[in-house]
N, CA and C of each residue as an Amber inpcrd file, in Angstrom:
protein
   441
 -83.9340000-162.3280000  10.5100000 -82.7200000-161.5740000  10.7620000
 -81.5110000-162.4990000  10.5560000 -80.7550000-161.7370000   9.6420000
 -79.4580000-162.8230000   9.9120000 -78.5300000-162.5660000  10.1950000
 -77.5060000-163.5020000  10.9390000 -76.5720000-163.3350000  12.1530000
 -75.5820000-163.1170000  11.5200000 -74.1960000-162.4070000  11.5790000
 -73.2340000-162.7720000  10.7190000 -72.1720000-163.3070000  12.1560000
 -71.3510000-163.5610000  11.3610000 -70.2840000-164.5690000  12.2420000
 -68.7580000-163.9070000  11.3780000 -67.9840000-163.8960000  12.6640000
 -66.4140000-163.2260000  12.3480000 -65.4040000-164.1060000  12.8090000
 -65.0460000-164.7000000  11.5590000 -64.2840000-165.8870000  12.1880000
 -62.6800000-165.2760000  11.2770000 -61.5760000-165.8270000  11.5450000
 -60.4420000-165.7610000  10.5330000 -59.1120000-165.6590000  11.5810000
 -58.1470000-165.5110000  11.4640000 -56.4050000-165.8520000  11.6600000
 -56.2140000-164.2630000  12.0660000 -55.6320000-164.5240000  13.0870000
 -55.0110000-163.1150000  13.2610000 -52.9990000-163.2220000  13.3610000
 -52.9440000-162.5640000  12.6900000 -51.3840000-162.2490000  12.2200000
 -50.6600000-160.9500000  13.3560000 -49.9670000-161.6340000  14.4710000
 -49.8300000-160.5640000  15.6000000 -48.8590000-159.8270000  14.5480000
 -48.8200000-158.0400000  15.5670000 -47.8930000-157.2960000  15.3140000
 -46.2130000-157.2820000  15.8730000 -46.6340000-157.9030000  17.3540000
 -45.6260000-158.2340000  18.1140000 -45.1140000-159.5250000  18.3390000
 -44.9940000-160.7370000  17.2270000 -44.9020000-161.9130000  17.2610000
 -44.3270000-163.0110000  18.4100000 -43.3390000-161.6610000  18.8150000
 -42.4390000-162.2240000  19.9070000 -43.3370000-162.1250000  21.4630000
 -44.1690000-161.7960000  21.4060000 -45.1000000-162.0800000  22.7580000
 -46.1290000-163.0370000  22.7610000 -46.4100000-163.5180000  21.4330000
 -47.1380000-165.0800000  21.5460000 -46.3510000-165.6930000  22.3420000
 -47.0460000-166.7030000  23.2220000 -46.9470000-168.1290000  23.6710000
 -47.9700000-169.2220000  22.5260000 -46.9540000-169.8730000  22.0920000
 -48.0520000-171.1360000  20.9820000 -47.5990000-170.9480000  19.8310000
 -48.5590000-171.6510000  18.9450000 -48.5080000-171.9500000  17.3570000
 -48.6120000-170.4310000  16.9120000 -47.6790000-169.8610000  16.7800000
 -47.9790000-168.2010000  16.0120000 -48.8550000-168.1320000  14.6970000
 -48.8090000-169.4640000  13.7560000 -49.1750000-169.4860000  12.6810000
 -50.8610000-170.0940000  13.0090000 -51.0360000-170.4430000  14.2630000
 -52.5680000-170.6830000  14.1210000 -53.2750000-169.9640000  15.0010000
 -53.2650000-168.6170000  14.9930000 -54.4820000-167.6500000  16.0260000
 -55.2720000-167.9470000  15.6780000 -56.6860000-168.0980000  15.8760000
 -57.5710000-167.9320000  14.9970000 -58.6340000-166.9680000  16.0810000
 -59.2250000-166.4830000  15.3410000 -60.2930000-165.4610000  16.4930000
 -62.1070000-166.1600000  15.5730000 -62.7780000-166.5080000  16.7800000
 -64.0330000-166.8760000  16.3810000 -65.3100000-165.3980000  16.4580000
 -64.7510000-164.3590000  17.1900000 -65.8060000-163.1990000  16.7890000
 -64.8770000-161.6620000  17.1980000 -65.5860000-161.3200000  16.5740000
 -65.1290000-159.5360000  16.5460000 -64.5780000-159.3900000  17.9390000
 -65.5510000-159.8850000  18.8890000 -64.6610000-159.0830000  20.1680000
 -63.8910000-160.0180000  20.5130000 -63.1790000-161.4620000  19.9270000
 -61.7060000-161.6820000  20.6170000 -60.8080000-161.4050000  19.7240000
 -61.3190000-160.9640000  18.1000000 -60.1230000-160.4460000  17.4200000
 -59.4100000-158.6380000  18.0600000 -61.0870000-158.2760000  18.6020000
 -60.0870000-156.9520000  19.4630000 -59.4830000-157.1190000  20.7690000
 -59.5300000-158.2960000  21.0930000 -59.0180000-158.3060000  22.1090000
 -57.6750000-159.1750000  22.1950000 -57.4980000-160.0690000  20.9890000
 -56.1070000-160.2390000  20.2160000 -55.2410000-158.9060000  20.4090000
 -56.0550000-157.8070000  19.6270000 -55.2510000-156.7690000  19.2360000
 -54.8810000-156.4740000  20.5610000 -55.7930000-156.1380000  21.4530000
 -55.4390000-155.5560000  22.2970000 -54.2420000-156.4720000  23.4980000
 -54.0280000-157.5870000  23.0830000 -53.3590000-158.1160000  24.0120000
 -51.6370000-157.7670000  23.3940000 -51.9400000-157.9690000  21.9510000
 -50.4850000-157.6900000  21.4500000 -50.0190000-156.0030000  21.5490000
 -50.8790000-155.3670000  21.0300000 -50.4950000-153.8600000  21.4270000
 -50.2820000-153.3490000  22.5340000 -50.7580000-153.9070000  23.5620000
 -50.5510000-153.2670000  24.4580000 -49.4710000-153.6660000  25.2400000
 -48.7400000-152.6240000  25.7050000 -47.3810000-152.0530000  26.0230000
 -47.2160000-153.0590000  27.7300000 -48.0250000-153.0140000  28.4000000
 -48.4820000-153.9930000  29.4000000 -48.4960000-155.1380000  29.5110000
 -49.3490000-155.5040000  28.2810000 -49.1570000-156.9400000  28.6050000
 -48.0870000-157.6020000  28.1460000 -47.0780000-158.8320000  28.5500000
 -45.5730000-159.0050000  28.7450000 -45.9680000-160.0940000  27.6320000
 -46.8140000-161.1270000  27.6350000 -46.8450000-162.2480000  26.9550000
 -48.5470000-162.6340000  26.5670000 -48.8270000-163.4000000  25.6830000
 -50.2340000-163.5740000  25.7320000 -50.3340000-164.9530000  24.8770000
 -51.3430000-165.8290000  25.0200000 -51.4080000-166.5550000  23.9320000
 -53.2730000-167.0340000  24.0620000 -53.4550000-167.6220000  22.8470000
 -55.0880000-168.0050000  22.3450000 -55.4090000-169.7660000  22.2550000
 -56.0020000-169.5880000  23.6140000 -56.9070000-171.6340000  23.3310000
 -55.3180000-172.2790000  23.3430000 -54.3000000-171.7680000  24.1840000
 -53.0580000-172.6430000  24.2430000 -53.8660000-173.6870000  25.4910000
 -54.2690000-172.9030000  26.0770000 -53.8110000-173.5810000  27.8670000
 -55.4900000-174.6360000  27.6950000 -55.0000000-175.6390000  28.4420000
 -55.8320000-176.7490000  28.8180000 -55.7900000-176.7300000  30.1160000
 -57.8340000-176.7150000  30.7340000 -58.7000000-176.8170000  31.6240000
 -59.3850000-178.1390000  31.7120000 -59.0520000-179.3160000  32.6690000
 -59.8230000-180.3300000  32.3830000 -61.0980000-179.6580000  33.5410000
 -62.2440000-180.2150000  33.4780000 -63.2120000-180.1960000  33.8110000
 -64.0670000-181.2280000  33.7190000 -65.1660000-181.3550000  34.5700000
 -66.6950000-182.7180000  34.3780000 -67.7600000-181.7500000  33.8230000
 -68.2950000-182.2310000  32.9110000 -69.5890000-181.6780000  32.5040000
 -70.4130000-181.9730000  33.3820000 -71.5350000-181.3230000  33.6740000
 -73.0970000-181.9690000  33.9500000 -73.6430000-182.3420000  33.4240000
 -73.4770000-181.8950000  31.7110000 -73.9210000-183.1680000  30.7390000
 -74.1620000-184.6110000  30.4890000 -73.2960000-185.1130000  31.1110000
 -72.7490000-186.5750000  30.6200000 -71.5470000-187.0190000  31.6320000
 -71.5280000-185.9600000  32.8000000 -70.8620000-186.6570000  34.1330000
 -69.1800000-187.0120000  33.4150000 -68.9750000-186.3690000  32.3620000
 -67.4080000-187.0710000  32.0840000 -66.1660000-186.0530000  31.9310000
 -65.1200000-186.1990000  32.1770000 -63.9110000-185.0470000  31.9730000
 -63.5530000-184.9610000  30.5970000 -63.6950000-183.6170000  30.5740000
 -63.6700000-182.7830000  29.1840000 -62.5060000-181.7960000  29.5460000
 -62.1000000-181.1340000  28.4580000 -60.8400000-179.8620000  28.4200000
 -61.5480000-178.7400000  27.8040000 -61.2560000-177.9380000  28.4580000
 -61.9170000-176.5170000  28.6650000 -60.8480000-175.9460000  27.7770000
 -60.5380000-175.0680000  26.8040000 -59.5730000-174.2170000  26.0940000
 -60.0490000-172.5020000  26.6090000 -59.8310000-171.9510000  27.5510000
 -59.8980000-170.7010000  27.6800000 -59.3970000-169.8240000  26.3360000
 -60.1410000-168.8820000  26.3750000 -59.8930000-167.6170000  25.1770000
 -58.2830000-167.2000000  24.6980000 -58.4200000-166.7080000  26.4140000
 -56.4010000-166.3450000  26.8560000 -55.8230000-166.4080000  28.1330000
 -54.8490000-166.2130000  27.8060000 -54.0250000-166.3680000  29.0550000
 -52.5710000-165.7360000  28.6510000 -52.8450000-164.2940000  29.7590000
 -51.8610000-163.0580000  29.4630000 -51.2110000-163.1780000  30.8670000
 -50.0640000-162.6090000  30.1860000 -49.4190000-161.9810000  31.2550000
 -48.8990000-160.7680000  31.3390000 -49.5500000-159.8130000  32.4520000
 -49.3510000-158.5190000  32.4300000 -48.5450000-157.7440000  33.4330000
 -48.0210000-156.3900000  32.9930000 -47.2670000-155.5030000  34.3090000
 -48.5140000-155.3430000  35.1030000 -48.2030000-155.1590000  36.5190000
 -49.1710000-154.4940000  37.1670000 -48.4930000-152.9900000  37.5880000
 -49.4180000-152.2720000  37.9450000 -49.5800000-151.1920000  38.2050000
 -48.2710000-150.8790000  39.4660000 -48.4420000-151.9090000  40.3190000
 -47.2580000-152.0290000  41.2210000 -45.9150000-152.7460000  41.0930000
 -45.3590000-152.6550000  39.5750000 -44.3850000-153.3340000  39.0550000
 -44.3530000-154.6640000  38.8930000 -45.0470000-155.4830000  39.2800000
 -45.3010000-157.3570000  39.4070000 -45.9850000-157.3710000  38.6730000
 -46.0700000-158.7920000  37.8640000 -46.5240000-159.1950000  36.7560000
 -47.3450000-160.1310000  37.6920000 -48.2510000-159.9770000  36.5320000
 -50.0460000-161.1500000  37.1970000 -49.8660000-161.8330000  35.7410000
 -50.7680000-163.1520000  35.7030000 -51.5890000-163.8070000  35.3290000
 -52.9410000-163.8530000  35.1550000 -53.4880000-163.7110000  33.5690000
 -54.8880000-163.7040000  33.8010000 -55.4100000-164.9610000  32.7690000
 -56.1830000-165.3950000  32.9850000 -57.0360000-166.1100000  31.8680000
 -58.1150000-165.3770000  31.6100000 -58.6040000-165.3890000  30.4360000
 -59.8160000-164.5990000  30.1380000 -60.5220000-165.6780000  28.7980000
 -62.1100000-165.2000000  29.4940000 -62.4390000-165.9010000  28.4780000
 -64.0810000-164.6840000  28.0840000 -63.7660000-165.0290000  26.7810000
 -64.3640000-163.3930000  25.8550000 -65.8310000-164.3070000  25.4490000
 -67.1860000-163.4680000  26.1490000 -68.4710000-164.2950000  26.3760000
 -69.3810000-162.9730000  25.4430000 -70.3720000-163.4760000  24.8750000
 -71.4280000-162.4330000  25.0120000 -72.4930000-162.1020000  26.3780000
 -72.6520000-161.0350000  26.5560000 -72.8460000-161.1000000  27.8060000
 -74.4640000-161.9790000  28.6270000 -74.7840000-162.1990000  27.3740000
 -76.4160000-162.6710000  27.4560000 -76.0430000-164.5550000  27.7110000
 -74.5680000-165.0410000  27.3000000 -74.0280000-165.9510000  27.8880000
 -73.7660000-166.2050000  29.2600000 -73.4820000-164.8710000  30.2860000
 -72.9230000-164.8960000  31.0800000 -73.9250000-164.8720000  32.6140000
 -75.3250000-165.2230000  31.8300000 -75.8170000-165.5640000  33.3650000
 -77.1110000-166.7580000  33.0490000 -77.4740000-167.3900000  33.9710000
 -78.5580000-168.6040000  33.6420000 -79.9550000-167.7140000  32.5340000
 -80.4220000-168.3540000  31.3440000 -81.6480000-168.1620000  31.5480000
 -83.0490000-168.1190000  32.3680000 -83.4450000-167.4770000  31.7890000
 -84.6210000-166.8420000  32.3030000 -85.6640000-167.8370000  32.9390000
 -86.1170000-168.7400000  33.5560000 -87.6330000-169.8810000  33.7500000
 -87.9660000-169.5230000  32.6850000 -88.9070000-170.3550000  32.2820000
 -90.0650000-170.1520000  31.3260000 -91.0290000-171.2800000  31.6230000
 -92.0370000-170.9640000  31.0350000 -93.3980000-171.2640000  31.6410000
 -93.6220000-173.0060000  30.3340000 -92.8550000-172.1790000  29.5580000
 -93.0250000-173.4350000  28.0360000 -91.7850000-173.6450000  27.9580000
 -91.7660000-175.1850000  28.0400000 -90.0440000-176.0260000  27.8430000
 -90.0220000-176.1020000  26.6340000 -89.3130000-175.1310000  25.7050000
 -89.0960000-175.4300000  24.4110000 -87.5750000-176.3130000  23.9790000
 -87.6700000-176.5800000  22.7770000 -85.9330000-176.7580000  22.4930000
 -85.0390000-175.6990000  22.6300000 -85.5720000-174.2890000  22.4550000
 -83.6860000-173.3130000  22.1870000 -84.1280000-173.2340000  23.6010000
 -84.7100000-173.3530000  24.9600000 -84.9810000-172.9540000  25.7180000
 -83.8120000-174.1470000  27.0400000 -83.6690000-175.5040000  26.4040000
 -82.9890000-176.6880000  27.0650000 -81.5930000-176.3300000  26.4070000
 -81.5320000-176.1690000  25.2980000 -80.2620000-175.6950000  24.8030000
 -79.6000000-174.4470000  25.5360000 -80.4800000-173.7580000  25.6680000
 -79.6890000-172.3920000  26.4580000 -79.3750000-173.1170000  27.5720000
 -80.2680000-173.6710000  28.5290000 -80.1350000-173.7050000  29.5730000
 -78.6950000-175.6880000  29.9190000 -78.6380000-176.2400000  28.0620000
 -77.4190000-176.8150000  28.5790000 -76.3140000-176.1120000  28.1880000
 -76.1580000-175.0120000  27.6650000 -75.0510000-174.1440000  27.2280000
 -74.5610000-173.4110000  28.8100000 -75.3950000-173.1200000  29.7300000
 -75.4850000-172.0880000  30.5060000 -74.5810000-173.8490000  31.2530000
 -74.7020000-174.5780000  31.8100000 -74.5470000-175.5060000  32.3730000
 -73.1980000-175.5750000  32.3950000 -72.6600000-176.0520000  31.2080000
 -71.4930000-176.2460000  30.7940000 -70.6860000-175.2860000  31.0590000
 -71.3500000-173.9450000  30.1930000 -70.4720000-172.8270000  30.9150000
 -70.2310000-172.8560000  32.2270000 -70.8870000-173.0450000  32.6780000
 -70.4150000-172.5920000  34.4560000 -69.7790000-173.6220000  35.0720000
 -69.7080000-174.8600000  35.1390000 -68.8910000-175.7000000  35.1700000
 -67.2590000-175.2050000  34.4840000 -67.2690000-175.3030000  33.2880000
 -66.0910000-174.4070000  32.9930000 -65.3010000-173.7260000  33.6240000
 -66.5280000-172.1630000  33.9980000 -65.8790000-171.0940000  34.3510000
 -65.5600000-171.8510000  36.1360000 -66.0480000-172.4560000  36.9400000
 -65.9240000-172.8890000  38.1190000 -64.7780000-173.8520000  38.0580000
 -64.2180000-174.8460000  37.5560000 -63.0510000-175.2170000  37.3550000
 -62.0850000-174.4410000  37.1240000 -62.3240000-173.8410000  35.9550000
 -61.2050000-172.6240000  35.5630000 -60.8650000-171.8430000  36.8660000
 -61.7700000-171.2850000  37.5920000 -61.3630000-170.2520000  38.8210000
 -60.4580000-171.2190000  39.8710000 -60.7470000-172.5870000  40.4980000
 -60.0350000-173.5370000  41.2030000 -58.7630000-173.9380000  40.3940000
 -58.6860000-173.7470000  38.7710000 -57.3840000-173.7040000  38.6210000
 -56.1230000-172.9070000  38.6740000 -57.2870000-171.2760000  38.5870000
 -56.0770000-170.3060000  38.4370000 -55.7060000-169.9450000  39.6240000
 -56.5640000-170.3420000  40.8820000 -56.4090000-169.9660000  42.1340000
 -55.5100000-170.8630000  42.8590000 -55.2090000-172.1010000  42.3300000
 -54.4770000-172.9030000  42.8730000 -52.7990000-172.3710000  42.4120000
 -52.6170000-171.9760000  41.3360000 -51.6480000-171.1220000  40.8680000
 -51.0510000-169.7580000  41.0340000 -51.9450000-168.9460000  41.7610000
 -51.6490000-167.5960000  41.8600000 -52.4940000-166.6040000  40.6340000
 -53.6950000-167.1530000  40.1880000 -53.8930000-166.4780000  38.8910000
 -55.2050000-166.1310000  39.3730000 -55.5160000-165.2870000  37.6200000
 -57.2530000-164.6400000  38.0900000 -57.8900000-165.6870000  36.9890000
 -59.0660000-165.4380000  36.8950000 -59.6090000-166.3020000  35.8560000
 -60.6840000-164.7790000  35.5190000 -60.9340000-164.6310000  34.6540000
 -62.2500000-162.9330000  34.1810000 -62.8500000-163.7100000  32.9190000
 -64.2540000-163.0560000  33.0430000 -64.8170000-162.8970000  31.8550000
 -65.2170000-161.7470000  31.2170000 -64.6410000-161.6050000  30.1880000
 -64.9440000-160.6710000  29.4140000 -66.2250000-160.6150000  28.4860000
 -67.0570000-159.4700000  28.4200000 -67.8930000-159.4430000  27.4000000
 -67.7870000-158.1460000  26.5180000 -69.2980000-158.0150000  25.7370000
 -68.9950000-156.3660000  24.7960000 -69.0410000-155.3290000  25.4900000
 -69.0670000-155.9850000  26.9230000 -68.8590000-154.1440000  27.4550000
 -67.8800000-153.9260000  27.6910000 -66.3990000-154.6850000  27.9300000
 -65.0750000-154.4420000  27.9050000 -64.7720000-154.2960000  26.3580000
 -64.7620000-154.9690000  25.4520000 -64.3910000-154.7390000  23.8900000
 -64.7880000-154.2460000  23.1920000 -66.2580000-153.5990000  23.5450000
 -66.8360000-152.7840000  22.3310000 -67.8060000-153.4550000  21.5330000
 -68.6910000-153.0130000  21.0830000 -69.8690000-153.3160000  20.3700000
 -69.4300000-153.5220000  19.1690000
């Protein structure tokens, strides 16, 4: 089976609500180029920008501080007239929880399980940062953006 991959530049509609390099969006899969779209189209959100904001973090990898680049980081009306802060970071959802045990230690099996590692380290820094700020930290997957 082969995988395809959706990589390329997204050219906002509303230029003036980037935060960052306008000339370098780049979206690495289908669901953060819709969710590009959806950050610029929508009438809500006030500002948005892509992999601007820096997360330092420690791996469990290798015990050392690394920078985390979250997906985004919007800023939206709320429902009760105040504007929030969100970071979001756009996962497949089969990313978004530990693998499974297995009975046989294979290689994609240590790989998942140092991908899963890292991630969560990540996402656990990320939440102590946005919380120290007033912010949310979410993960998004294809069940918010669509298949």
């Amino acid at each position: 089976m082969k995988r395809f991959t959706y990589k390329g530049k997204y050219n906002p509609i509303h230029p003036e609500k980037y935060i960052g390099k306008i000339h370098n969006i780049q979206y690495r899969s289908m669901w953060e180029r819709r969710f590009m779209k959806y950050c610029d189209t929508n009438l809500n959100v006030v500002k948005w920008s892509s992999e601007e904001l820096v997360i330092p973090y420690i791996s469990p990898i290798d015990r050392k501080m690394h920078r985390y680049y979250p997906d985004f980081l919007m800023t939206i009306n709320g429902k009760d007239g105040t504007q929030k802060t969100i970071v979001v970071e756009v996962k497949p959802k089969r990313e978004c929880k530990a693998p499974k045990k297995k009975t046989k230690i294979t290689p994609r099996y240590l790989q998942e399980m140092k991908t899963w590692s890292v991630n969560e380290a990540k996402w656990k820094h990320a939440e102590e940062f946005c919380k120290d700020r007033g912010w949310e930290f979410k993960i998004v997957t294809e069940d918010h953006v669509g298949r």
